[in-house]
Jmol script that loads the backbone (N, CA, C; Angstrom):
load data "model"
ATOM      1  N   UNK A   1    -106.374  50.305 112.629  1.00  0.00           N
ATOM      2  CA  UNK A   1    -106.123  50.788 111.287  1.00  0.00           C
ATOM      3  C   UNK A   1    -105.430  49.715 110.435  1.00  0.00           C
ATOM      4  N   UNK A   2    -104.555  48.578 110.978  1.00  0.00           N
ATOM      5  CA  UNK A   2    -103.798  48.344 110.280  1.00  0.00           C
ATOM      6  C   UNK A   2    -104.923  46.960 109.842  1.00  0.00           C
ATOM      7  N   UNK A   3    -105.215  46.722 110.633  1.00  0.00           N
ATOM      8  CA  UNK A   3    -106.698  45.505 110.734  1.00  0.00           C
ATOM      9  C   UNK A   3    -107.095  45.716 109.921  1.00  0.00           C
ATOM     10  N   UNK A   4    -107.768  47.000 109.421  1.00  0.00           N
ATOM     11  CA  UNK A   4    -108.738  47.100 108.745  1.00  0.00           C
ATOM     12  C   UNK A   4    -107.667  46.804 107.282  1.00  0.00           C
ATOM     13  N   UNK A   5    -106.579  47.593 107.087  1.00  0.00           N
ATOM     14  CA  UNK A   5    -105.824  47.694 106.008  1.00  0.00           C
ATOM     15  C   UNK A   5    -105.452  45.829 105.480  1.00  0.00           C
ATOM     16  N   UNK A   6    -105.244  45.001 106.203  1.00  0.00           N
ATOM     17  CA  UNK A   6    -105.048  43.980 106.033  1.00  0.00           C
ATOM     18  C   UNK A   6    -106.351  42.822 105.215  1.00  0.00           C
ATOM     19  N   UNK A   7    -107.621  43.590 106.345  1.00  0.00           N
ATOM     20  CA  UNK A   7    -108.537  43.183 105.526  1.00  0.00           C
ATOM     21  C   UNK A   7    -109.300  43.392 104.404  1.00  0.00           C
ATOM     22  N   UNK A   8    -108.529  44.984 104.106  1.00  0.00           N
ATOM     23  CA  UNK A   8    -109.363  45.282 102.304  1.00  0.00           C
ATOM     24  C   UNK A   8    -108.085  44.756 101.258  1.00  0.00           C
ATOM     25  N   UNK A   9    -107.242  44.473 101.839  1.00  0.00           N
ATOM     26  CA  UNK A   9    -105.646  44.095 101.104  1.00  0.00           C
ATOM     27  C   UNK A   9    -106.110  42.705 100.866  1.00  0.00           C
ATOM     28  N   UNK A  10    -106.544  41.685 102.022  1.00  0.00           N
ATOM     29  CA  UNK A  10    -107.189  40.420 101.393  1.00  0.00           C
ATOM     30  C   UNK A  10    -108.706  40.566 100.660  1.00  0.00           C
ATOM     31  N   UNK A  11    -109.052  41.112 100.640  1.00  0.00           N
ATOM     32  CA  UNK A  11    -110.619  41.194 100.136  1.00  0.00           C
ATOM     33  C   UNK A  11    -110.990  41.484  98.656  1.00  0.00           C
ATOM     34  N   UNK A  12    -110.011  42.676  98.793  1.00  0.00           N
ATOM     35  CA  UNK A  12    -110.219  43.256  96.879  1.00  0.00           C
ATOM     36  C   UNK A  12    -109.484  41.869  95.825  1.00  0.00           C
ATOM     37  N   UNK A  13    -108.086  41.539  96.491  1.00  0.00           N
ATOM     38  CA  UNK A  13    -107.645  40.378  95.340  1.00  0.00           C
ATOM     39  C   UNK A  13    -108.826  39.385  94.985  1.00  0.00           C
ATOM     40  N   UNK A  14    -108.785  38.964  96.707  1.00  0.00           N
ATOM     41  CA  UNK A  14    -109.939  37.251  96.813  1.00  0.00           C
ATOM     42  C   UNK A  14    -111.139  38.287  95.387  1.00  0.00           C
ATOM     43  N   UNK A  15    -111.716  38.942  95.893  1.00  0.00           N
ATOM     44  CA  UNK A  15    -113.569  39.634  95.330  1.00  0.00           C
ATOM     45  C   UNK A  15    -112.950  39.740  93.947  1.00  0.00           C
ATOM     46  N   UNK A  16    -111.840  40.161  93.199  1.00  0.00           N
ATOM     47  CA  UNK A  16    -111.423  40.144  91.853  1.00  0.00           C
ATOM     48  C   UNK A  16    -111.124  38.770  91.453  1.00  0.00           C
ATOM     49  N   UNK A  17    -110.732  38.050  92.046  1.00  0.00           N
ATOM     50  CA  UNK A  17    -111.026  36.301  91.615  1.00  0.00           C
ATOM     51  C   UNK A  17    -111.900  35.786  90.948  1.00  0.00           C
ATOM     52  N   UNK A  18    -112.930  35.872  92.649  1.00  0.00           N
ATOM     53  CA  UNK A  18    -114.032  35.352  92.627  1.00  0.00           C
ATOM     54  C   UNK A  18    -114.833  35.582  91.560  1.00  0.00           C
ATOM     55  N   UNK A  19    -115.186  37.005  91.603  1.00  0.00           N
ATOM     56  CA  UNK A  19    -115.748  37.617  89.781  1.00  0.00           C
ATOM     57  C   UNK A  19    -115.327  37.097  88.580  1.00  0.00           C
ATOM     58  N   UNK A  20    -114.042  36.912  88.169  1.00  0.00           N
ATOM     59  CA  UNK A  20    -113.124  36.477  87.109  1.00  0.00           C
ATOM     60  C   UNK A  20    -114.152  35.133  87.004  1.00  0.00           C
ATOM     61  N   UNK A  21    -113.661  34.412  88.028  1.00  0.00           N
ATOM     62  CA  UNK A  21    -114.243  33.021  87.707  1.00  0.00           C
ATOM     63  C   UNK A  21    -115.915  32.894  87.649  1.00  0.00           C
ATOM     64  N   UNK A  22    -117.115  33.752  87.974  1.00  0.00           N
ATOM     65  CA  UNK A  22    -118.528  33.811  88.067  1.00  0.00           C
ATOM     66  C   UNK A  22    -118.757  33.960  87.076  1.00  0.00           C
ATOM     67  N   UNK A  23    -117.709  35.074  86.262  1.00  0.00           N
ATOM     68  CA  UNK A  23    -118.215  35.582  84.927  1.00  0.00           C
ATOM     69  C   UNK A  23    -117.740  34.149  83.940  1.00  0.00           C
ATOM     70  N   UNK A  24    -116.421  33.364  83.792  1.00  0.00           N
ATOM     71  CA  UNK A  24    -116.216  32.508  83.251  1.00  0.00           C
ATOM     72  C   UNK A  24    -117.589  31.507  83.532  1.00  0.00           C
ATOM     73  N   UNK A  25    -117.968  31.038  84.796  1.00  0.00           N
ATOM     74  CA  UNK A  25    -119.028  30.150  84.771  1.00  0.00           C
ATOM     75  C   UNK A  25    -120.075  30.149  84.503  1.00  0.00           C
ATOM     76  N   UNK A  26    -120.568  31.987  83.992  1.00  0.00           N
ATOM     77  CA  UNK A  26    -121.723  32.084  83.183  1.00  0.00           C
ATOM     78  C   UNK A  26    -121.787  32.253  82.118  1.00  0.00           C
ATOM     79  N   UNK A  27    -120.666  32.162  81.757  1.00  0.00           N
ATOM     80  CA  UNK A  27    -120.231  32.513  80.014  1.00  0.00           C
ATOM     81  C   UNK A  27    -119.957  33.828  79.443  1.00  0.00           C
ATOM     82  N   UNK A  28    -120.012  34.610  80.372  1.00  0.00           N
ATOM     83  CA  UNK A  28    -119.497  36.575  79.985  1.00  0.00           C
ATOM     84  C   UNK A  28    -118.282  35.999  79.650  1.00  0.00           C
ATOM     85  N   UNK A  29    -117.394  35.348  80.333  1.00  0.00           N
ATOM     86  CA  UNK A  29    -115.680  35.627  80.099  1.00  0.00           C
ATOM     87  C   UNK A  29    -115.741  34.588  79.018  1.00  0.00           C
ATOM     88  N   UNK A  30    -114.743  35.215  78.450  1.00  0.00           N
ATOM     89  CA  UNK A  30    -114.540  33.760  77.024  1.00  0.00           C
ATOM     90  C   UNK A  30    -113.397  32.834  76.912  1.00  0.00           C
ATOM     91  N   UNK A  31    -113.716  31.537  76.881  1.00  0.00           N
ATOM     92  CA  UNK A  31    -112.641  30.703  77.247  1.00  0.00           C
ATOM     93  C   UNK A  31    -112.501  30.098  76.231  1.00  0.00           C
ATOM     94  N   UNK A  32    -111.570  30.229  75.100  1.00  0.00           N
ATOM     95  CA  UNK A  32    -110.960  29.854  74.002  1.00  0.00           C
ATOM     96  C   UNK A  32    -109.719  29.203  73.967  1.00  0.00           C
ATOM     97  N   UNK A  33    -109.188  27.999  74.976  1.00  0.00           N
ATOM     98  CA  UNK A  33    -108.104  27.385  74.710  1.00  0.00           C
ATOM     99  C   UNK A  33    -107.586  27.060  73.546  1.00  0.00           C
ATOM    100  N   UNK A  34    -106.097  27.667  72.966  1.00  0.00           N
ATOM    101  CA  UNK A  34    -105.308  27.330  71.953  1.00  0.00           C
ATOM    102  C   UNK A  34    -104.301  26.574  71.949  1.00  0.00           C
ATOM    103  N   UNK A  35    -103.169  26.332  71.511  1.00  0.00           N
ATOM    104  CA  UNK A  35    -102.143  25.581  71.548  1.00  0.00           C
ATOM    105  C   UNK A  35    -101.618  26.796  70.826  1.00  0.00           C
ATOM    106  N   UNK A  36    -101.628  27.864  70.640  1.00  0.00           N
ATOM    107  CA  UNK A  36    -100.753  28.879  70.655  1.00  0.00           C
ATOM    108  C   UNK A  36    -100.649  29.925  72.093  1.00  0.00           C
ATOM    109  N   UNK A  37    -101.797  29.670  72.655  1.00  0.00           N
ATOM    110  CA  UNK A  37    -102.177  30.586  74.153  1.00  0.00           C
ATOM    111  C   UNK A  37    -100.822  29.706  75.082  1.00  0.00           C
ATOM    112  N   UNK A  38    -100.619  28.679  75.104  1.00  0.00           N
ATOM    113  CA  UNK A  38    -100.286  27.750  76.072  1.00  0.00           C
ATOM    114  C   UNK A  38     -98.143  27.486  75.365  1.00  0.00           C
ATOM    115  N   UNK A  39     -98.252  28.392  74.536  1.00  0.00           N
ATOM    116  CA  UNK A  39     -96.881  28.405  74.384  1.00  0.00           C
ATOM    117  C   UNK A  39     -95.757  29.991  75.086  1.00  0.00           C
ATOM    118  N   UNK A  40     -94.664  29.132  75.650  1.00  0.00           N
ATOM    119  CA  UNK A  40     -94.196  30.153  76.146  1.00  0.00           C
ATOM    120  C   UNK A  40     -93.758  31.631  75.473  1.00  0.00           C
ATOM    121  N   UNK A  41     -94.127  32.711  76.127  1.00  0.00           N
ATOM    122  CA  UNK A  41     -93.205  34.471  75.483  1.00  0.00           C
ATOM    123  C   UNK A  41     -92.237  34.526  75.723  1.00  0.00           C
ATOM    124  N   UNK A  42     -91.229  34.883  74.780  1.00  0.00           N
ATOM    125  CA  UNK A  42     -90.168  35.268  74.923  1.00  0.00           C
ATOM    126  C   UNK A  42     -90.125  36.403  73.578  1.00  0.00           C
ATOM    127  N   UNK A  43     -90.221  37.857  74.728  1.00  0.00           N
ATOM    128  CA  UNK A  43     -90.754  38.450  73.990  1.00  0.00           C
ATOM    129  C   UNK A  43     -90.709  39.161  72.669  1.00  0.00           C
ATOM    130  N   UNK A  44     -91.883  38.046  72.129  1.00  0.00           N
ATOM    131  CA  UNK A  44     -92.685  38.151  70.766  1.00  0.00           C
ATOM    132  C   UNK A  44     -91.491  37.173  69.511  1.00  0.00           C
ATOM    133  N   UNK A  45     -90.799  36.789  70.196  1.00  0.00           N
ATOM    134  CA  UNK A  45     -89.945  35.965  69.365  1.00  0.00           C
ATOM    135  C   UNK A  45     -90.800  34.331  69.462  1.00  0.00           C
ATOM    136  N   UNK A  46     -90.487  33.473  68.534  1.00  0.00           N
ATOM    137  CA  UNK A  46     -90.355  32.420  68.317  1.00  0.00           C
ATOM    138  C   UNK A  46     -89.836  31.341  69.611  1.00  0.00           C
ATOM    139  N   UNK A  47     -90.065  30.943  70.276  1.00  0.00           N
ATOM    140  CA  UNK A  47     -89.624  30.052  71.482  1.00  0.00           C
ATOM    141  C   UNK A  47     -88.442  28.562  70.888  1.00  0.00           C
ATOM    142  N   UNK A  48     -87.435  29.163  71.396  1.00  0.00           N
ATOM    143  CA  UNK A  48     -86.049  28.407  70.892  1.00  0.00           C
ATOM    144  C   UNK A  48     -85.506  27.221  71.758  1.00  0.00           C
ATOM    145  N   UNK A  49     -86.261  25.789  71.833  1.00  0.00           N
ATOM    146  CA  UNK A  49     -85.746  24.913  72.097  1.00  0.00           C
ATOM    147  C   UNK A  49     -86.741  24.754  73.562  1.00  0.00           C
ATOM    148  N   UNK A  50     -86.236  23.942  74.272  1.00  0.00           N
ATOM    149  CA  UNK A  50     -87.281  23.557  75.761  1.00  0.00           C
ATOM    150  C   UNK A  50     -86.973  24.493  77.023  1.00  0.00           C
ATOM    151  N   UNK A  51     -88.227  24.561  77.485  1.00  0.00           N
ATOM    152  CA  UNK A  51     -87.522  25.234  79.110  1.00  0.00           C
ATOM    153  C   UNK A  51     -86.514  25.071  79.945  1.00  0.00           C
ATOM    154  N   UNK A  52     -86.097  24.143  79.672  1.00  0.00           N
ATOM    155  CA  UNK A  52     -84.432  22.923  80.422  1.00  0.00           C
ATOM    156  C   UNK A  52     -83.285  23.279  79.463  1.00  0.00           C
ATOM    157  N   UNK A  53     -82.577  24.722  79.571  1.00  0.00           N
ATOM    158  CA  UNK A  53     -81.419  24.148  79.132  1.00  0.00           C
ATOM    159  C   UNK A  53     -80.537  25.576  79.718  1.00  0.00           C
ATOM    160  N   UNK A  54     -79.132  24.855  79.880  1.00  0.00           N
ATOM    161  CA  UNK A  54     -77.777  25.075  80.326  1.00  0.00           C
ATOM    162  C   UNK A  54     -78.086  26.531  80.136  1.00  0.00           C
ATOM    163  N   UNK A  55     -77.720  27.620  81.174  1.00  0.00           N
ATOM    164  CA  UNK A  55     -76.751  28.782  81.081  1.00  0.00           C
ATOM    165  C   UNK A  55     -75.687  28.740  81.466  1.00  0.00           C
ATOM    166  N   UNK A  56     -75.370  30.188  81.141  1.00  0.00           N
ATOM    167  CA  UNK A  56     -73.682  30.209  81.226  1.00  0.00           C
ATOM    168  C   UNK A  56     -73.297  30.640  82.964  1.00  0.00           C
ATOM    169  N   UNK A  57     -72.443  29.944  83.695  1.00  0.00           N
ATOM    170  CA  UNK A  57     -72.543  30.055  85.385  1.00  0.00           C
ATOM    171  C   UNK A  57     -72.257  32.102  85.054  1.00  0.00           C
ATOM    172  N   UNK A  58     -71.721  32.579  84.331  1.00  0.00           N
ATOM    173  CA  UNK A  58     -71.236  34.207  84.735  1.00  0.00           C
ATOM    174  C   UNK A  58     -72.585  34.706  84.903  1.00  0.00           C
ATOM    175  N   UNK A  59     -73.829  34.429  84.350  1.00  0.00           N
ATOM    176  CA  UNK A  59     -75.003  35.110  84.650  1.00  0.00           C
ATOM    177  C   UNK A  59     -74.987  35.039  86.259  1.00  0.00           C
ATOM    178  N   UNK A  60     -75.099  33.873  86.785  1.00  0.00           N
ATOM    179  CA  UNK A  60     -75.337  33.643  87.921  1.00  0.00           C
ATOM    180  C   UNK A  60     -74.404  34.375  89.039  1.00  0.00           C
ATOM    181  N   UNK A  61     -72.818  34.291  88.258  1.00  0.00           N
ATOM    182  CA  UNK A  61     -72.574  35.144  89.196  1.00  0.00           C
ATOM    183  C   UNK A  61     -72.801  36.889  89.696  1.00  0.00           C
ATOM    184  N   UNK A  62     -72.646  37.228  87.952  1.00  0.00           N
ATOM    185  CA  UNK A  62     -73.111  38.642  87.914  1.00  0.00           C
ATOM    186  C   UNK A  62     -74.354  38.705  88.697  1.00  0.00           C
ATOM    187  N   UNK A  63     -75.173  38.248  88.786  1.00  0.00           N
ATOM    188  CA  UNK A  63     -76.717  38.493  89.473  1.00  0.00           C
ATOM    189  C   UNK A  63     -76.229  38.286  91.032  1.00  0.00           C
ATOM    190  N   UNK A  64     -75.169  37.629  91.501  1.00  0.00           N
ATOM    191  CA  UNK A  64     -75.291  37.475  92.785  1.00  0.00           C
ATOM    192  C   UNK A  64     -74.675  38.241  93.505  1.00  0.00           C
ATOM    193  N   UNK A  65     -73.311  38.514  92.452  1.00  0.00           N
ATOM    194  CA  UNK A  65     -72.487  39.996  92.767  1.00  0.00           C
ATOM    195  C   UNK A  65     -73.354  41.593  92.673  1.00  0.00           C
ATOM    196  N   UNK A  66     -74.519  41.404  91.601  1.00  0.00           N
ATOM    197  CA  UNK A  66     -74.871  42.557  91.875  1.00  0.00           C
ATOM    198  C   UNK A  66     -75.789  42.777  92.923  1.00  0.00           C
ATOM    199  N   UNK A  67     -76.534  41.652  93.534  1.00  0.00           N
ATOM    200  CA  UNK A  67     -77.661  41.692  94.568  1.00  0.00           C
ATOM    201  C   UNK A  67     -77.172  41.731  95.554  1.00  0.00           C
ATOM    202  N   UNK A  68     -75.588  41.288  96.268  1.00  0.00           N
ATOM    203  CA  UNK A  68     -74.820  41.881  96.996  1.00  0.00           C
ATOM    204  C   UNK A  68     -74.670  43.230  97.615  1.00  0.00           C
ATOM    205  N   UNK A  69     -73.842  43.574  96.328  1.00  0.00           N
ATOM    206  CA  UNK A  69     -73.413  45.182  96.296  1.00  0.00           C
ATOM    207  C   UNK A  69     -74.284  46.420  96.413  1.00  0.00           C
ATOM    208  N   UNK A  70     -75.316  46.055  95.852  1.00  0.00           N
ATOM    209  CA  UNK A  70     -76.439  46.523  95.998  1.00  0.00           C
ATOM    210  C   UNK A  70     -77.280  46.668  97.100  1.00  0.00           C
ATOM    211  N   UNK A  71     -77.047  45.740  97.671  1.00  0.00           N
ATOM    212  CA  UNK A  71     -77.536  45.511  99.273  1.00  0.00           C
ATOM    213  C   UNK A  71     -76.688  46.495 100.127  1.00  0.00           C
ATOM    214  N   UNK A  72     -75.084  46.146  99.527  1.00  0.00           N
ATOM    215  CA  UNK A  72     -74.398  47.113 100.563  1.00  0.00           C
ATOM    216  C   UNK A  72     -74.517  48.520 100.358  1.00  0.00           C
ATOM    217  N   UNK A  73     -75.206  48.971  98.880  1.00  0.00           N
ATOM    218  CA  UNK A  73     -75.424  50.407  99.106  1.00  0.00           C
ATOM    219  C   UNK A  73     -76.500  50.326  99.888  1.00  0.00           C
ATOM    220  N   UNK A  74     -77.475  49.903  99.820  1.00  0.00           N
ATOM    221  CA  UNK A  74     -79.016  50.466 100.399  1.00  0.00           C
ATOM    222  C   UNK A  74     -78.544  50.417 101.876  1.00  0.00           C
ATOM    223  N   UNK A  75     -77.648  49.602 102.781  1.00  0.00           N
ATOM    224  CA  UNK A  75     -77.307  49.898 104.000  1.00  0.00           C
ATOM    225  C   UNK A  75     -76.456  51.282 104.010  1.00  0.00           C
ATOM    226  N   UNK A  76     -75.912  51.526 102.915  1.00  0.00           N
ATOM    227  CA  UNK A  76     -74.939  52.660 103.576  1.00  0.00           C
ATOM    228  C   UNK A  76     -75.697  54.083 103.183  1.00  0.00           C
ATOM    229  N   UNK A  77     -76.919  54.272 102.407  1.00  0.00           N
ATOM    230  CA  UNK A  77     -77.746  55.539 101.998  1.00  0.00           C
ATOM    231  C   UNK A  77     -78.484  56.084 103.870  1.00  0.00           C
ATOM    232  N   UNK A  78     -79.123  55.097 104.905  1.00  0.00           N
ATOM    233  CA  UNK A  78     -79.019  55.861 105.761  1.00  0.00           C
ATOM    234  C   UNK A  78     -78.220  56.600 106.618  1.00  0.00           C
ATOM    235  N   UNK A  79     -76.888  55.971 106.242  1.00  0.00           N
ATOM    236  CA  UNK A  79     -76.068  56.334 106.952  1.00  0.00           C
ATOM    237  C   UNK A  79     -75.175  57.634 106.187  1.00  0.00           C
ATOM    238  N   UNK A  80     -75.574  57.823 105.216  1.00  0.00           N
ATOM    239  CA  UNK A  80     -75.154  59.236 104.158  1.00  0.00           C
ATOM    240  C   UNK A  80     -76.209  60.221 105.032  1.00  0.00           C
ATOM    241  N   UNK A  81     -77.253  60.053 104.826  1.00  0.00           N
ATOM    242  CA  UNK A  81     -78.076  61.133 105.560  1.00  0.00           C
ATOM    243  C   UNK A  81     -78.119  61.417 106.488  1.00  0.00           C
ATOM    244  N   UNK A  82     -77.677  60.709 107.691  1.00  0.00           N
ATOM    245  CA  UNK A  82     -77.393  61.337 108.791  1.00  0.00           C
ATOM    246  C   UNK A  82     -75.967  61.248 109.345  1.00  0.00           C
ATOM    247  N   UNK A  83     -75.120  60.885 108.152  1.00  0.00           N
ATOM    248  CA  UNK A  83     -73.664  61.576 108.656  1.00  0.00           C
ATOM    249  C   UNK A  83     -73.257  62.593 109.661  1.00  0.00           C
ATOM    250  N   UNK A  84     -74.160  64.065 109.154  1.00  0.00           N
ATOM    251  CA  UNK A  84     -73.431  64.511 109.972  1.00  0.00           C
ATOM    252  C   UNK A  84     -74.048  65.244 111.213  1.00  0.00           C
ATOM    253  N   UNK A  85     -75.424  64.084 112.056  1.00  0.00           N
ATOM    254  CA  UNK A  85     -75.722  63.846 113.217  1.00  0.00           C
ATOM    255  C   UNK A  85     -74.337  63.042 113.763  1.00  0.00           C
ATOM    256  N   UNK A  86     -73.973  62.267 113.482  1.00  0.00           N
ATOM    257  CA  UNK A  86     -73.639  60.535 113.727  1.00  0.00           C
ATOM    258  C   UNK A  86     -72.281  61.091 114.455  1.00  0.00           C
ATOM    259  N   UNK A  87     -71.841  60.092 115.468  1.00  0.00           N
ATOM    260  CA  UNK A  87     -70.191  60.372 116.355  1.00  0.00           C
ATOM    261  C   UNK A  87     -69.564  59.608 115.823  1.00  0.00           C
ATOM    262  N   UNK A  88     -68.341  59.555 116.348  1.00  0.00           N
ATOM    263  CA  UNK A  88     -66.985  58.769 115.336  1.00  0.00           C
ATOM    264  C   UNK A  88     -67.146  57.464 115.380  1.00  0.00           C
ATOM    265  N   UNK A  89     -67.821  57.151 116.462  1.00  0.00           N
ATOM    266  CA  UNK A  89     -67.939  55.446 116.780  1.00  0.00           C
ATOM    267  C   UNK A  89     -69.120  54.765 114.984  1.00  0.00           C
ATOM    268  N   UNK A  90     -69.704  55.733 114.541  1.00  0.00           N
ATOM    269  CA  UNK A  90     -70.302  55.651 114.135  1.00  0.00           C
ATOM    270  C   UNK A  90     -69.694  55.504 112.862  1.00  0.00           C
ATOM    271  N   UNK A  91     -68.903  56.562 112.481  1.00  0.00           N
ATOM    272  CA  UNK A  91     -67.607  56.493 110.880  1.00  0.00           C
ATOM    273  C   UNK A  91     -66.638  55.121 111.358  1.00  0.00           C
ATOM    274  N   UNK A  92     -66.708  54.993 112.383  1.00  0.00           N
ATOM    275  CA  UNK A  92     -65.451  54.194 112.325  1.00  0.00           C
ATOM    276  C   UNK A  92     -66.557  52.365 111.749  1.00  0.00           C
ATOM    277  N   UNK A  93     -67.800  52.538 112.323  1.00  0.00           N
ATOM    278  CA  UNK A  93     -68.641  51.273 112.079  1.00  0.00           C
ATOM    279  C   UNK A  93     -68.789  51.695 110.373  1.00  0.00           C
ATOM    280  N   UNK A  94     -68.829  52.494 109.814  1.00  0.00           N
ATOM    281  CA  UNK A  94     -68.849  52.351 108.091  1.00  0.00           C
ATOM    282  C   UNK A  94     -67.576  52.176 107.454  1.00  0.00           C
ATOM    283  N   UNK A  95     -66.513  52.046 108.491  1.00  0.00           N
ATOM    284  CA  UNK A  95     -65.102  51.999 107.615  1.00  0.00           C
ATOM    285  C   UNK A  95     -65.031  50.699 107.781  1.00  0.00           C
ATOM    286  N   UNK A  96     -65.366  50.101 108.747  1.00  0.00           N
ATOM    287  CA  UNK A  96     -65.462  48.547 109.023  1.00  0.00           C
ATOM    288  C   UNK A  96     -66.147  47.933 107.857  1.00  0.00           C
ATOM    289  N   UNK A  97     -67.435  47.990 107.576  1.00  0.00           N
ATOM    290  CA  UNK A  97     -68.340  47.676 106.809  1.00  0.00           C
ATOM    291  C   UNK A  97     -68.062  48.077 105.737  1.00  0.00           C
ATOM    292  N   UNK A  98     -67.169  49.024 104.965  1.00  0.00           N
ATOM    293  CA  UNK A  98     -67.005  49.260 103.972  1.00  0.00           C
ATOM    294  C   UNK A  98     -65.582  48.254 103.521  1.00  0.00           C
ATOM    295  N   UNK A  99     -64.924  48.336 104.345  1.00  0.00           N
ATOM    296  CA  UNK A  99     -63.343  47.331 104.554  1.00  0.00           C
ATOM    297  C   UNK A  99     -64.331  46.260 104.361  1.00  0.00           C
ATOM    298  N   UNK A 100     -65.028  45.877 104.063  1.00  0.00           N
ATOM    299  CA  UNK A 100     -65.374  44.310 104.530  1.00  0.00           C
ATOM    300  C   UNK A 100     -66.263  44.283 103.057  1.00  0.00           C
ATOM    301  N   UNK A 101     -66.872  45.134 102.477  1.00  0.00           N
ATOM    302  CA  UNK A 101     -67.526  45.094 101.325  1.00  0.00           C
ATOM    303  C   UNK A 101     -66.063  45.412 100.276  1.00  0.00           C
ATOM    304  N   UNK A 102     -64.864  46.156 100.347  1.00  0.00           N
ATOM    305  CA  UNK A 102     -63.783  46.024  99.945  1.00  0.00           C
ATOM    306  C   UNK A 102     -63.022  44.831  99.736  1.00  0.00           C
ATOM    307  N   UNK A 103     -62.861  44.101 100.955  1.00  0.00           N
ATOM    308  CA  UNK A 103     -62.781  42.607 100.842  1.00  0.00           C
ATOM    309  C   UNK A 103     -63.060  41.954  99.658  1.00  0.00           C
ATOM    310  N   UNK A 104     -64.616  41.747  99.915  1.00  0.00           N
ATOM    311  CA  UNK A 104     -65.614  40.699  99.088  1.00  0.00           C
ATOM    312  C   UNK A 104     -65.313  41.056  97.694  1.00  0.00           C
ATOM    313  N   UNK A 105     -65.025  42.921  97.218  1.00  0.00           N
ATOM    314  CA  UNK A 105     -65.110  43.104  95.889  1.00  0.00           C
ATOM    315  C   UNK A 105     -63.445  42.766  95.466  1.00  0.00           C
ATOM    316  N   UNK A 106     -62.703  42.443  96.438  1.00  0.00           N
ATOM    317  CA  UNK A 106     -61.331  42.404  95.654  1.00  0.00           C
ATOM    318  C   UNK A 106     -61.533  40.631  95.863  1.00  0.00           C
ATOM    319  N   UNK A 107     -61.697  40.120  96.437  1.00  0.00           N
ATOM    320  CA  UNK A 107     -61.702  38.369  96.314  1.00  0.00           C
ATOM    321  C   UNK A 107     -62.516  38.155  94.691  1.00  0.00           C
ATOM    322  N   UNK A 108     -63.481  38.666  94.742  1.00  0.00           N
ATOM    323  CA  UNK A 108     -64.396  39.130  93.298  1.00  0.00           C
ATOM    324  C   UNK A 108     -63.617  38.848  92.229  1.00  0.00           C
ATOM    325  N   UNK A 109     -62.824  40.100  92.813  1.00  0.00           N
ATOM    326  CA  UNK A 109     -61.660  40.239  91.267  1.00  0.00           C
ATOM    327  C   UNK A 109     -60.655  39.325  90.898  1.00  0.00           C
ATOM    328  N   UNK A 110     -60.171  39.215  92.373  1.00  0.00           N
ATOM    329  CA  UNK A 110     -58.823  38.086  92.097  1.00  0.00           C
ATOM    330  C   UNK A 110     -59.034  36.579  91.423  1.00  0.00           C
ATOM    331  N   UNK A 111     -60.782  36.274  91.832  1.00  0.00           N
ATOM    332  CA  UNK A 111     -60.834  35.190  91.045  1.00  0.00           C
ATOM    333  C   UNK A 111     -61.377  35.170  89.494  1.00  0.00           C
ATOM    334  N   UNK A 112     -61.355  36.780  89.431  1.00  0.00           N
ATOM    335  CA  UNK A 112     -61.852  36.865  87.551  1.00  0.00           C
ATOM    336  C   UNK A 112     -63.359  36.687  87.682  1.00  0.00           C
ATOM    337  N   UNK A 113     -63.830  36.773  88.634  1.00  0.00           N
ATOM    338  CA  UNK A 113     -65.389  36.886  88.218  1.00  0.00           C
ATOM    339  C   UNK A 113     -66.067  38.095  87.709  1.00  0.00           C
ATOM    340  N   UNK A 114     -65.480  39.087  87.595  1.00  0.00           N
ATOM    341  CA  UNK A 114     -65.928  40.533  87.373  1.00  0.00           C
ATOM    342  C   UNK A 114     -65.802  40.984  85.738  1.00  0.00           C
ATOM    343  N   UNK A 115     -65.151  39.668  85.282  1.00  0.00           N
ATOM    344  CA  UNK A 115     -64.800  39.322  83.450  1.00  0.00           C
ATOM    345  C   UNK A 115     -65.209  38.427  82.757  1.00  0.00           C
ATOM    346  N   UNK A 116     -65.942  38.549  82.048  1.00  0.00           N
ATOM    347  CA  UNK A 116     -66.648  37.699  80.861  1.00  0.00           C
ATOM    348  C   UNK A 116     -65.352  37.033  79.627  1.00  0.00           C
ATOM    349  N   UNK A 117     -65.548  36.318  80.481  1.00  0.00           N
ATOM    350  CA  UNK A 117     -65.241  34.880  79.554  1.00  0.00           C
ATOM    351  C   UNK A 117     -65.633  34.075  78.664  1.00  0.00           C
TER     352      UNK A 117
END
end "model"
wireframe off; spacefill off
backbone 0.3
color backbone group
């Protein structure tokens, strides 16, 4: 089953290609290169200066703090649902893991990354 699933998963992209480009090489598809096609979206605005330039590092951190934290919920949602299968050895492994995602969010703070500057 999964064989087969793998091979209509490669087949339909490749066969939608392949077409794209048959129809371009017989002239159905229309190929109108512009020098407005070939400029970057930003969307529907005016494109402000070159692809190369400086952000501010807080983006970077916000994005890394939130892909974190975020991570540490999606580990702790199975463990909400079967709470209350689960034995103590089991609360005591989310108090650990939560102490430890506690950690990371107070080091966070203490160095002011959690504030826009």
């Amino acid at each position: 089953m999964i064989g087969i699933l793998a091979v209509v998963a490669t087949a339909i992209p490749t066969s939608l290609i392949l077409i794209s480009w048959f129809l371009e090489k017989i002239g159905l598809r229309p190929k109108n290169p512009t020098e407005v096609k070939s400029d970057p979206y930003e969307c529907g605005m005016e494109a402000v200066g070159g692809p190369w330039h400086k952000f501010n590092f807080k983006y970077y951190m916000y994005a890394i703090l939130f892909v974190i934290f975020d991570v540490e919920i999606i580990f702790l949602y199975p463990w909400a649902v079967k709470f209350l299968d689960l034995s103590l050895f089991a609360l005591i492994e989310m108090f650990v893991f939560v102490g430890i995602l506690l950690i990371g969010w107070l080091y966070a703070w203490r160095k002011n990354d959690l504030e826009w500057r």
